[in-house]
ChimeraX commands (.cxc) that place a marker at each C-alpha (Angstrom):
marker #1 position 30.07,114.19,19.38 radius 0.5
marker #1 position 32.15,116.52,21.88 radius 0.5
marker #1 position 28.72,118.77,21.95 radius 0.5
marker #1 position 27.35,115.66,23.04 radius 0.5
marker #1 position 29.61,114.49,25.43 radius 0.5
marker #1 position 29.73,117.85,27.38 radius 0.5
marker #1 position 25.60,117.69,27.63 radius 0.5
marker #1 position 25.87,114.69,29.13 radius 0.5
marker #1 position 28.67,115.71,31.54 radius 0.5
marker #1 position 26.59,119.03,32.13 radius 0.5
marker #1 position 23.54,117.33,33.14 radius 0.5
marker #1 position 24.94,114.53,35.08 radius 0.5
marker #1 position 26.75,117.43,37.45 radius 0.5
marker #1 position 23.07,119.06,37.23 radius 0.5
marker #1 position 21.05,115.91,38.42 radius 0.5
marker #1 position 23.96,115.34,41.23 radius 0.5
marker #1 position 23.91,118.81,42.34 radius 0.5
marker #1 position 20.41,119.22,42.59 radius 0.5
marker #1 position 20.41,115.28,44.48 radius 0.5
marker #1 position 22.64,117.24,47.35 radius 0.5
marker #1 position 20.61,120.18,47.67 radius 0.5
marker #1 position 16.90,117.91,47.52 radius 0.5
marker #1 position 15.50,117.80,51.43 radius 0.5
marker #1 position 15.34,114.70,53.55 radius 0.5
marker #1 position 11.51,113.45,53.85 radius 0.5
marker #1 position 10.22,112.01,57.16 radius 0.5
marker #1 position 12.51,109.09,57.84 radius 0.5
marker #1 position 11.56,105.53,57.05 radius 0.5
marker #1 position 12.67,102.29,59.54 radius 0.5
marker #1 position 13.08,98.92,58.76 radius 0.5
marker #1 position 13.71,96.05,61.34 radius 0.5
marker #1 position 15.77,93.40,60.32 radius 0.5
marker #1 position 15.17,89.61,61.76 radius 0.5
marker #1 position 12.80,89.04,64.86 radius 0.5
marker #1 position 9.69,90.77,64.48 radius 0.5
marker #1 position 9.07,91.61,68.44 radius 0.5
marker #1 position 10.16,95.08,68.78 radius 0.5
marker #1 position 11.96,96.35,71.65 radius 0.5
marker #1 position 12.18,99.63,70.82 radius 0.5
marker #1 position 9.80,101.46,68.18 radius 0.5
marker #1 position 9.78,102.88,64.67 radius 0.5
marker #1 position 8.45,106.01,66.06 radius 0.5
marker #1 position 11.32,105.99,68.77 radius 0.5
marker #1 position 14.04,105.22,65.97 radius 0.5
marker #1 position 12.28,107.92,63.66 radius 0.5
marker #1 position 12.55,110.55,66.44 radius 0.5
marker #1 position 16.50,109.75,67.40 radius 0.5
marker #1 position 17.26,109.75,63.34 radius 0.5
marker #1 position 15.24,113.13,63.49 radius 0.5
marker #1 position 16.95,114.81,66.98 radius 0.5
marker #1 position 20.36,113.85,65.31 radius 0.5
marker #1 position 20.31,115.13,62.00 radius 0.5
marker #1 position 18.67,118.98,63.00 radius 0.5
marker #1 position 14.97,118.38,62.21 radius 0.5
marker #1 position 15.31,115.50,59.09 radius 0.5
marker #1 position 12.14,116.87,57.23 radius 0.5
marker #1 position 14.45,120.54,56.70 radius 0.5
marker #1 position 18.05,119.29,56.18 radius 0.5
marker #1 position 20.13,118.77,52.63 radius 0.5
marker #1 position 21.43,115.90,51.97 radius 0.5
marker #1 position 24.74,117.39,51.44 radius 0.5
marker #1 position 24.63,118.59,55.06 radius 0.5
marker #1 position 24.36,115.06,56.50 radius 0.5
marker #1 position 26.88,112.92,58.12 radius 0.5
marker #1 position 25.39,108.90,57.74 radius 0.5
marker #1 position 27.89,107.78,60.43 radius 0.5
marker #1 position 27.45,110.10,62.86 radius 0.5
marker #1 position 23.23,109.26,62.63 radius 0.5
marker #1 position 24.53,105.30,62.78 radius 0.5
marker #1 position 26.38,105.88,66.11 radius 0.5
marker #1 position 23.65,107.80,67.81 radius 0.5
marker #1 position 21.25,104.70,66.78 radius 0.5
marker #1 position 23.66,102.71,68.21 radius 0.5
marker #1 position 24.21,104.06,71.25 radius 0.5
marker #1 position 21.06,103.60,72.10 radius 0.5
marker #1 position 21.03,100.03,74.17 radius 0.5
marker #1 position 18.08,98.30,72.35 radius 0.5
marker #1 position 19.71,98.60,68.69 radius 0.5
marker #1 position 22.38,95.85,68.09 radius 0.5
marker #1 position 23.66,97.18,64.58 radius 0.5
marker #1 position 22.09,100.07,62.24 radius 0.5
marker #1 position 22.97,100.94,58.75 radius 0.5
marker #1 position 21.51,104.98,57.45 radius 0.5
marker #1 position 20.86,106.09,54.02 radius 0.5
marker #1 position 19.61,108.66,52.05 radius 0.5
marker #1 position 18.13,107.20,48.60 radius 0.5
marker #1 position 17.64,109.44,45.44 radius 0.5
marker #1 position 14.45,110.83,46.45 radius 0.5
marker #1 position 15.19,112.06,49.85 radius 0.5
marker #1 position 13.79,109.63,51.94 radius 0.5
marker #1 position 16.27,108.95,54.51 radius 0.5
marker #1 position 16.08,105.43,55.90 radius 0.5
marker #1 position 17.91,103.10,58.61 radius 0.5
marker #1 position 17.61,99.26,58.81 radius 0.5
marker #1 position 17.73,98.23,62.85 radius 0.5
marker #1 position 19.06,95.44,64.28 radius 0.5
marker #1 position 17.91,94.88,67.79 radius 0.5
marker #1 position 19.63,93.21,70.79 radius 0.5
marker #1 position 18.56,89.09,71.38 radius 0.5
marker #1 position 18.20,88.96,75.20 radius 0.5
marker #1 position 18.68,85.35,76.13 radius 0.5
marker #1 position 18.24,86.05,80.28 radius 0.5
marker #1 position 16.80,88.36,82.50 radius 0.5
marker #1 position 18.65,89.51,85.92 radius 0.5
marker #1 position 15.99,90.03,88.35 radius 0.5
marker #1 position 17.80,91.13,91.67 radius 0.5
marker #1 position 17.91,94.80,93.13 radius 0.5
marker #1 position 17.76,95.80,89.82 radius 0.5
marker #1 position 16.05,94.19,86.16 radius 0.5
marker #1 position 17.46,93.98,82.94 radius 0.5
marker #1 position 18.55,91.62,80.06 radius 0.5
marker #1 position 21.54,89.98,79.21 radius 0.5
marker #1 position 22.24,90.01,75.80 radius 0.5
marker #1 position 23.69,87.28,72.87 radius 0.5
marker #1 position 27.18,88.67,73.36 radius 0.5
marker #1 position 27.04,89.10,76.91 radius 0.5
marker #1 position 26.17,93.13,77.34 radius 0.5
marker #1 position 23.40,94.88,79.58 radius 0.5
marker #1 position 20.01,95.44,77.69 radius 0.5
marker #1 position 17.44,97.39,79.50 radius 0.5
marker #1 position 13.50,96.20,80.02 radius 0.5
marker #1 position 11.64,97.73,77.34 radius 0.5
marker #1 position 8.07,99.08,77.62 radius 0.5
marker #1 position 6.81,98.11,74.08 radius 0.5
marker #1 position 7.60,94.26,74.73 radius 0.5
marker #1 position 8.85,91.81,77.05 radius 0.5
marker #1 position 10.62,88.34,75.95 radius 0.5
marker #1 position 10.59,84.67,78.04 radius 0.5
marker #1 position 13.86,83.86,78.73 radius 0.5
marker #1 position 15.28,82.39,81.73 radius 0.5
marker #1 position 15.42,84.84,85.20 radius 0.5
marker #1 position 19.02,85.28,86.56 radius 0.5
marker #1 position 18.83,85.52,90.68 radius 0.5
marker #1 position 21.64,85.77,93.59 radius 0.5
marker #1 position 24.60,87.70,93.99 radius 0.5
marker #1 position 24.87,89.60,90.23 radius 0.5
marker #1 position 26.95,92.55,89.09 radius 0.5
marker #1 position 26.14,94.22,85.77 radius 0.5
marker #1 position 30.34,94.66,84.82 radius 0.5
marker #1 position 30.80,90.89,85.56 radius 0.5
marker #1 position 28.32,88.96,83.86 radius 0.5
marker #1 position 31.17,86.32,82.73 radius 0.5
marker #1 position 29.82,83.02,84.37 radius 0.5
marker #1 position 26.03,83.12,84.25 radius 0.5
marker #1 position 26.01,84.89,80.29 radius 0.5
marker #1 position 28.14,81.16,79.51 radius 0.5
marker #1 position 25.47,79.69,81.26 radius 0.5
marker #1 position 22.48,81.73,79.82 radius 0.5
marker #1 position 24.34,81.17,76.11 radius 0.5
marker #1 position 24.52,77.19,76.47 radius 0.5
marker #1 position 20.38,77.35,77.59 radius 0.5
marker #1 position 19.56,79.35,74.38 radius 0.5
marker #1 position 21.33,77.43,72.07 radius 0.5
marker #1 position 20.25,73.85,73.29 radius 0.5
marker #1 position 16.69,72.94,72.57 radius 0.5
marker #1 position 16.07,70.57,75.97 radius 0.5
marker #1 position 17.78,73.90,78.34 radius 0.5
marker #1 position 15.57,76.34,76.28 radius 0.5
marker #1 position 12.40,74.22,77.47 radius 0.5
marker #1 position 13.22,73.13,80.67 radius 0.5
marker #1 position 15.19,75.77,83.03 radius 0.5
marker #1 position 13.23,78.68,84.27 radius 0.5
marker #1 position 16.28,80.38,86.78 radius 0.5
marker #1 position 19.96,80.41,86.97 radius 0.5
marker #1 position 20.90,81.58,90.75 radius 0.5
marker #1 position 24.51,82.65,91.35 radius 0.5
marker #1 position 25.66,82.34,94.85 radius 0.5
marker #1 position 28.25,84.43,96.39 radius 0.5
marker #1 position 31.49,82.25,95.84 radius 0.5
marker #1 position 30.15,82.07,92.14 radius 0.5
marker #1 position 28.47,78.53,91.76 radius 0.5
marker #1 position 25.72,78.12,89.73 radius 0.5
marker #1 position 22.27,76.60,90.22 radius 0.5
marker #1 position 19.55,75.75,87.85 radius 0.5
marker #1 position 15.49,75.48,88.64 radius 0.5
marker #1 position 14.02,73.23,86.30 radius 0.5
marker #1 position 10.53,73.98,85.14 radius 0.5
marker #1 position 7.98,71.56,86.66 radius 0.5
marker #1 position 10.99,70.06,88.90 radius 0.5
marker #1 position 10.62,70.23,92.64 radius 0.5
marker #1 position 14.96,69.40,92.82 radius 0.5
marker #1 position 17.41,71.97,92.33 radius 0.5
marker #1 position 20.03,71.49,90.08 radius 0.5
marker #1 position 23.73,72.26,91.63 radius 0.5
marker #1 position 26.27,72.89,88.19 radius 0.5
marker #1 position 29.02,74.89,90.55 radius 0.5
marker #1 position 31.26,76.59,88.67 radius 0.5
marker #1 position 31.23,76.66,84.97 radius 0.5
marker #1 position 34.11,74.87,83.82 radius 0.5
marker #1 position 33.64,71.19,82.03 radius 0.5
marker #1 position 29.95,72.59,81.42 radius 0.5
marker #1 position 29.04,70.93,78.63 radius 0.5
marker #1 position 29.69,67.17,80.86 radius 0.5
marker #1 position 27.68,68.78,83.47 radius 0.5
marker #1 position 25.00,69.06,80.92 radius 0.5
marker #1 position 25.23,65.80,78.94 radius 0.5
marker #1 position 24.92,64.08,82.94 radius 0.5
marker #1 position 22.16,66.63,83.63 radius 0.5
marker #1 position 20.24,65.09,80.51 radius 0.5
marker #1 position 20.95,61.40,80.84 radius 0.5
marker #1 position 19.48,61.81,84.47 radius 0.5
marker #1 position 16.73,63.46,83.31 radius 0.5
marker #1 position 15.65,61.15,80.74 radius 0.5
marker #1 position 16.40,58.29,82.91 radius 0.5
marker #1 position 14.30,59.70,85.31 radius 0.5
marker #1 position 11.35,60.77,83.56 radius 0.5
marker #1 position 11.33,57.00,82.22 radius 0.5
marker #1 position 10.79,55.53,85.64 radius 0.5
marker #1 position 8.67,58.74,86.99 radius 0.5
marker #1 position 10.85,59.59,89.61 radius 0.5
marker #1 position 11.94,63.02,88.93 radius 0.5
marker #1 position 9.67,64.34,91.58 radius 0.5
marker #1 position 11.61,62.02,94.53 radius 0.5
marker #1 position 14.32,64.43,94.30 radius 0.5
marker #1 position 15.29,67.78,96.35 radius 0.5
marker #1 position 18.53,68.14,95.02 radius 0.5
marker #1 position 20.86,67.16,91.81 radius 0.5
marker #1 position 24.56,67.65,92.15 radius 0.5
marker #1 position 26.43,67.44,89.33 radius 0.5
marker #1 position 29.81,69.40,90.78 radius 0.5
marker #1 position 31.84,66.05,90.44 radius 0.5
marker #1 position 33.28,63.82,87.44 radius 0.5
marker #1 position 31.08,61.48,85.61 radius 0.5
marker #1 position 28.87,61.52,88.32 radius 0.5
marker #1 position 25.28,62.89,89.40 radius 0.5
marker #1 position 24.65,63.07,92.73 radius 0.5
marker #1 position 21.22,62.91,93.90 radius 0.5
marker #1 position 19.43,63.63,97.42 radius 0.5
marker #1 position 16.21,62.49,97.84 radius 0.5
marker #1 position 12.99,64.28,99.56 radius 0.5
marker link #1:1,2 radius 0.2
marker link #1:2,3 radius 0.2
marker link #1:3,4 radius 0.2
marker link #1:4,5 radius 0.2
marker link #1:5,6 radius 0.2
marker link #1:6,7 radius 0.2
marker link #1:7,8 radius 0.2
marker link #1:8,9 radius 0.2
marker link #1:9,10 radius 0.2
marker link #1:10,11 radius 0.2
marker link #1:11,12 radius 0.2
marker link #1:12,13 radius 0.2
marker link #1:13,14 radius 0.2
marker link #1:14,15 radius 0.2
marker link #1:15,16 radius 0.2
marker link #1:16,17 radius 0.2
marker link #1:17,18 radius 0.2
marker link #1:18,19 radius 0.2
marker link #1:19,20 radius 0.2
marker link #1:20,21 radius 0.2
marker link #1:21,22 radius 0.2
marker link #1:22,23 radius 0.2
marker link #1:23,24 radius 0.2
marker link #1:24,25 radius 0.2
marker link #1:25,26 radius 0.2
marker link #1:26,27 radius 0.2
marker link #1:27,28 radius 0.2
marker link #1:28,29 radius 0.2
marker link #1:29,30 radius 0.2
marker link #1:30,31 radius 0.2
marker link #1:31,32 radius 0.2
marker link #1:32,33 radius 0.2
marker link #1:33,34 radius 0.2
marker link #1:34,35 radius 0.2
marker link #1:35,36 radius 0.2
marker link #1:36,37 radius 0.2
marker link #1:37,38 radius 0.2
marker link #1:38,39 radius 0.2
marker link #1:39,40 radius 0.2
marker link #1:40,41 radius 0.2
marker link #1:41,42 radius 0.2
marker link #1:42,43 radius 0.2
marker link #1:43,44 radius 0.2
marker link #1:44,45 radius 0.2
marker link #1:45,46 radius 0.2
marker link #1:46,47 radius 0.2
marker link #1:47,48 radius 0.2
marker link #1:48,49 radius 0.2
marker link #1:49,50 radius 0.2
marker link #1:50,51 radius 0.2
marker link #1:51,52 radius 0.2
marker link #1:52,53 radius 0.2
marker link #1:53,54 radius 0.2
marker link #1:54,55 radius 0.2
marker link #1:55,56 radius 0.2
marker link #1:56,57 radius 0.2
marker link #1:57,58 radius 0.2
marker link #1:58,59 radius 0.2
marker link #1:59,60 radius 0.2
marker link #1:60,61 radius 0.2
marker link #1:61,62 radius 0.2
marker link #1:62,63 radius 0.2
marker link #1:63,64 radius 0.2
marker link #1:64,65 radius 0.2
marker link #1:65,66 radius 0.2
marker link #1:66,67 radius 0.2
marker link #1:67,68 radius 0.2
marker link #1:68,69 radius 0.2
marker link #1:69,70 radius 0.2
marker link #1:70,71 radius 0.2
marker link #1:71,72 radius 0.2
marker link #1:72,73 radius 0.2
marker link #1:73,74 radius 0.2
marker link #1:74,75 radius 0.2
marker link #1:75,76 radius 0.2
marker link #1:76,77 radius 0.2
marker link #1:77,78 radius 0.2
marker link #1:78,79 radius 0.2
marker link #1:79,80 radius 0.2
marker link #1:80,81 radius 0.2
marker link #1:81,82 radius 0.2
marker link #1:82,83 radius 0.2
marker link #1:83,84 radius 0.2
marker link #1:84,85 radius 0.2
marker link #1:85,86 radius 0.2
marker link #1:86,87 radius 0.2
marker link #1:87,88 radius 0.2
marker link #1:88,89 radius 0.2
marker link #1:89,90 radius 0.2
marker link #1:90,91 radius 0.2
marker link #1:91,92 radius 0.2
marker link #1:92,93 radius 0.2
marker link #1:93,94 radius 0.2
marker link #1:94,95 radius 0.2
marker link #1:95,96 radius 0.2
marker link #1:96,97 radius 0.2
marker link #1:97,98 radius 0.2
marker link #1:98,99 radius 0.2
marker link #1:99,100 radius 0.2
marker link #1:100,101 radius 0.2
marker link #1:101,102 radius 0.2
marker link #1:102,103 radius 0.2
marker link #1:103,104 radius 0.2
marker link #1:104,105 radius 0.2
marker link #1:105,106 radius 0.2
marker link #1:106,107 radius 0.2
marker link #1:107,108 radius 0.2
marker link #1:108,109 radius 0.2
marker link #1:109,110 radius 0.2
marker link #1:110,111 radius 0.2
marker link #1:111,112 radius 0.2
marker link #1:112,113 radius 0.2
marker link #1:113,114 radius 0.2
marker link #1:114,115 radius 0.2
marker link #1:115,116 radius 0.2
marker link #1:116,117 radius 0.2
marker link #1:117,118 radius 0.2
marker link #1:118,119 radius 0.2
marker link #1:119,120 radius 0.2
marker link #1:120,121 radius 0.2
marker link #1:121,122 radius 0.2
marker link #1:122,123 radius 0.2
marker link #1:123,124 radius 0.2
marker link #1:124,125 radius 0.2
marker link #1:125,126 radius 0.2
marker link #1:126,127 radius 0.2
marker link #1:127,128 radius 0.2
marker link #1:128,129 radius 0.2
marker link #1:129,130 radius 0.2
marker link #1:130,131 radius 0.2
marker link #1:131,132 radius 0.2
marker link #1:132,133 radius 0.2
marker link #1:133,134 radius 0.2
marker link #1:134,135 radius 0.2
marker link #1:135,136 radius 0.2
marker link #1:136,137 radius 0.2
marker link #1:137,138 radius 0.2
marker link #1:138,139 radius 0.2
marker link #1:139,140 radius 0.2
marker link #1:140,141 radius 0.2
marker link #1:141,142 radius 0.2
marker link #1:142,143 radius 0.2
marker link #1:143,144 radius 0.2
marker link #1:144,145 radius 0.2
marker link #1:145,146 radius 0.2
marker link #1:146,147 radius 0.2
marker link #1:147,148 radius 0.2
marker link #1:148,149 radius 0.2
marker link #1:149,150 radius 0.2
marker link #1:150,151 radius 0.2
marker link #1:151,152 radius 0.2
marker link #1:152,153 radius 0.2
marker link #1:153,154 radius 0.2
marker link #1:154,155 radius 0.2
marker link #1:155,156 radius 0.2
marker link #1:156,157 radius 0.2
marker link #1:157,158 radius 0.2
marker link #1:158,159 radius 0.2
marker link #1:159,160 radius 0.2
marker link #1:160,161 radius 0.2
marker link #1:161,162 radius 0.2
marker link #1:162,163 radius 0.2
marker link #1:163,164 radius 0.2
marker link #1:164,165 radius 0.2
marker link #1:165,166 radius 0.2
marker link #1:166,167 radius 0.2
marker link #1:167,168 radius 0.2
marker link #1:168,169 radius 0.2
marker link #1:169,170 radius 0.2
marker link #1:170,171 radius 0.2
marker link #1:171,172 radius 0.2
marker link #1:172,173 radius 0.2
marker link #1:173,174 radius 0.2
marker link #1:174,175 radius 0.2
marker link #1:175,176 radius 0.2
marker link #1:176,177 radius 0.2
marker link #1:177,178 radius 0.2
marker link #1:178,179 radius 0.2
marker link #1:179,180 radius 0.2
marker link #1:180,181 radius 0.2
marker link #1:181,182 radius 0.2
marker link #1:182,183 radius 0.2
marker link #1:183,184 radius 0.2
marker link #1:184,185 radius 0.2
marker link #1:185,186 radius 0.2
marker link #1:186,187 radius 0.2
marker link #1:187,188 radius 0.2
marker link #1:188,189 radius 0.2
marker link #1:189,190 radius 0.2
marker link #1:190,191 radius 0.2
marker link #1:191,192 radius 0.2
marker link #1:192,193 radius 0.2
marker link #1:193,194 radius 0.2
marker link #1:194,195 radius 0.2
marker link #1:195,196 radius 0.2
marker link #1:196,197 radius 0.2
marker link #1:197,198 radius 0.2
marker link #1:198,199 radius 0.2
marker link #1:199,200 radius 0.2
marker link #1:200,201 radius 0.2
marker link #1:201,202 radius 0.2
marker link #1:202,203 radius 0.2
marker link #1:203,204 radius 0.2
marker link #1:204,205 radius 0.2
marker link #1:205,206 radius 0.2
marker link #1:206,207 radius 0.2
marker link #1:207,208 radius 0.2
marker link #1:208,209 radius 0.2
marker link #1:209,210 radius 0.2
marker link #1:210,211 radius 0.2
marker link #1:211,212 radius 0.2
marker link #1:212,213 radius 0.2
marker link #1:213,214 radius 0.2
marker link #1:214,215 radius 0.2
marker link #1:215,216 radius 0.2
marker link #1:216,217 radius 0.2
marker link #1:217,218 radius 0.2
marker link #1:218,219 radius 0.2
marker link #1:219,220 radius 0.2
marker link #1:220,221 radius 0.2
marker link #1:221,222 radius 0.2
marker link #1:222,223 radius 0.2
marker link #1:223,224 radius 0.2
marker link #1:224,225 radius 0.2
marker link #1:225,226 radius 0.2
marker link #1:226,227 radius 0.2
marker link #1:227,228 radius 0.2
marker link #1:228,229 radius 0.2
marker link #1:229,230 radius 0.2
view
């Protein structure tokens, strides 16, 4: 029984030394969620590879997981990324990428991400989501991500506005697709009124086919929507 016991002790320390020492294989990727890919497995295979000395030559025993997770993340196209190195050697790290939900188009063009950060362009794919114009800096993105955040989570916002324009003293306006009016939300507080009135015009409208005898929509004071006509 002891004989037994220390076999089983003596290959278990056998199996796990020889499991530190085994090389890590080319690395494998998996996204998780939406399947349009901002950045690419063979960019994500290269920064796992850069980071960890040339993956195909280097013991397990010699890497450090975290360290490989923080240089995916650093990279501005990964959200979240988990590393691991199974049994056989095959190192592999699940991605999650960034959800842009607007795109700044001014001096400069980039995304604005689900929790409000920068996200550059990518090459490998580009995403319909509402263009941000006017007076925009990239360290205060405050009022037009709330805006940009309300469009992508409301299904009539999502369809209809095409721009969100930020003016110098910080008031917001919306284009509309297919709408020749421009739609004047001013600053973002009580936004959710502003877009409960924005949708009861609207549907009123649309019912009596007028939407199209309007230049402007103002919607800056209580309970009320102030329109100008052409």
């Amino acid at each position: 029984m002891i004989f037994l016991l220390s076999l089983v002790v003596f290959l278990f320390a056998f199996s796990s030394s020889k499991n530190k020492q085994r090389a890590i294989t080319k690395p494998q990727v998996k996204f998780i969620g939406d399947n349009n890919l901002f950045i690419t497995n063979e960019t994500v295979s290269k920064l796992l590879i850069q980071n960890s000395k040339g993956a195909k030559n280097v013991h397990k025993e010699t890497l450090v997981l975290n360290e490989l997770e923080n240089a995916l993340k650093s990279n501005p196209m990964i959200k979240a990324a988990e590393v691991y190195v199974a049994v056989n050697g095959i190192l592999s790290a699940e991605i999650e990428q960034k959800t842009p939900i607007a795109r700044v188009s001014t001096n400069a063009s980039y995304y604005i991400d689900d929790e409000g950060l920068y996200m550059p362009l990518s090459n490998n794919y580009s995403v319909r989501v509402p263009l941000v114009t006017g007076y925009i800096e990239k360290n205060n993105l405050k009022n037009v991500y709330k805006v940009a955040l309300k469009i992508s989570e409301d299904n009539f916002l999502k369809k209809n506005v095409i721009e969100i324009h930020q003016s110098a003293n910080k008031k917001i306006h919306l284009k509309l697709r297919q709408c020749k009016f421009l739609v004047q939300l001013g600053h973002v507080s009580f936004l959710d009124k502003k877009i409960n009135n924005l949708k009861a015009f609207y549907k009123k409208s649309q019912k009596e086919k007028t939407l199209n005898n309007y230049s402007k929509v103002n919607l800056q004071f209580e309970n009320q929507v102030v329109c100008t006509k052409i």
